[in-house]
C-alpha angles and dihedrals in degrees: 000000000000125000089248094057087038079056102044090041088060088052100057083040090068096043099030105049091152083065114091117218088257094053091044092049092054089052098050087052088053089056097047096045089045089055090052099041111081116226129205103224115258120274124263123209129195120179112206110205096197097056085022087215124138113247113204125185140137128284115225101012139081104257094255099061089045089049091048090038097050090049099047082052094047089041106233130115090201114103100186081057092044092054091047084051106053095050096058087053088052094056099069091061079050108102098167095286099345116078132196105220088181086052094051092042093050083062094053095049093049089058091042084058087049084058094201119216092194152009102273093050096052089047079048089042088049098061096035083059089044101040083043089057096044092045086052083044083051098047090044086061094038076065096047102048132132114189138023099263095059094045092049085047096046095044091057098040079047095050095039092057096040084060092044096051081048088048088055096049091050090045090054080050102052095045092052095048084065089063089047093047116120136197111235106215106192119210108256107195114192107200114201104298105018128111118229105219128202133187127033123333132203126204120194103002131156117275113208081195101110107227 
């Protein structure tokens, strides 16, 4: 531990007796690991009844440092697609003229934990936030239900929408592992007399020359 958490440890030691080490040292880490993980502000949504159109911009920020702190968190340097962007993670905090901004801004931080590199993996990182929230929307009704028709309907459109969170986790997997992938050179040693050979080699094959 570093002497600044040691520091701070001893801080919330002397106003937090009921902590253990243990629990104070876990906060001290949270601290650190917030300061040197850069945030994109959180969103900020305005419906407009008379264009009935959904107005999304940063809290805290000019609107310059939310746009280029938002898209160094979502990975991406394209602004057209960043708009596009933003407004699909707006639309799951829309119900008709009310909106959810916790709900828009869970979606944001599950694609900042994704941590995208590109464009393909935020839009990934998107509809993994927004099918997580309807399979927990799902899972709230299957617990609510009152006949056997609703429970059987809850339960597939719960199930569907569990595999399909785990496809996209395998998907994002299996994308990335194409970045990670190496090509293996094996040594080739050609002692005096010997012929290095590249391409490919056939042994044994079938001669159309007549002996």
């Amino acid at each position: 531990m570093s002497k600044a958490q040691k520091d701070k440890s001893n801080d919330l030691q002397t106003t937090n007796s009921e902590l253990t080490e243990a629990e104070t040292n876990a906060v001290a880490d949270l601290r650190e690991r917030k300061k040197s993980r850069v945030r994109a502000p959180d969103l900020k949504l305005d419906f407009d009844e008379d264009t009935r159109r959904l107005k999304v911009g940063h809290k805290g920020k000019d609107p310059k440092s939310g746009c280029a702190l938002a898209m160094h968190e979502l990975g991406t340097a394209d602004y057209p697609f960043f708009e596009g962007v933003m407004d699909q993670v707006a639309t799951p905090g829309q119900q008709d003229s009310s909106v959810s901004e916790t709900t828009s801004n869970f979606v944001m931080s599950a694609v900042a934990g994704v941590r995208p590199q590109d464009e393909i993996e935020e839009m990934l990182a998107i509809q993994m936030g927004a099918i997580h929230q309807a399979t927990m929307m799902m899972a709230r009704r299957l617990n609510h239900v009152k006949t056997l028709t609703q429970q059987d309907s809850a339960e597939r459109a719960l199930n569907k929408l569990a595999r399909t969170f785990t496809n996209q986790v395998e998907t994002l997997k299996r994308y990335r592992s194409k970045a990670d992938q190496t090509v293996r050179v094996e040594r080739v040693e050609v002692k005096e007399g010997g012929q290095a050979i590249v391409g490919n080699v056939q042994i044994g094959g079938r001669s159309d020359d007549k002996k």
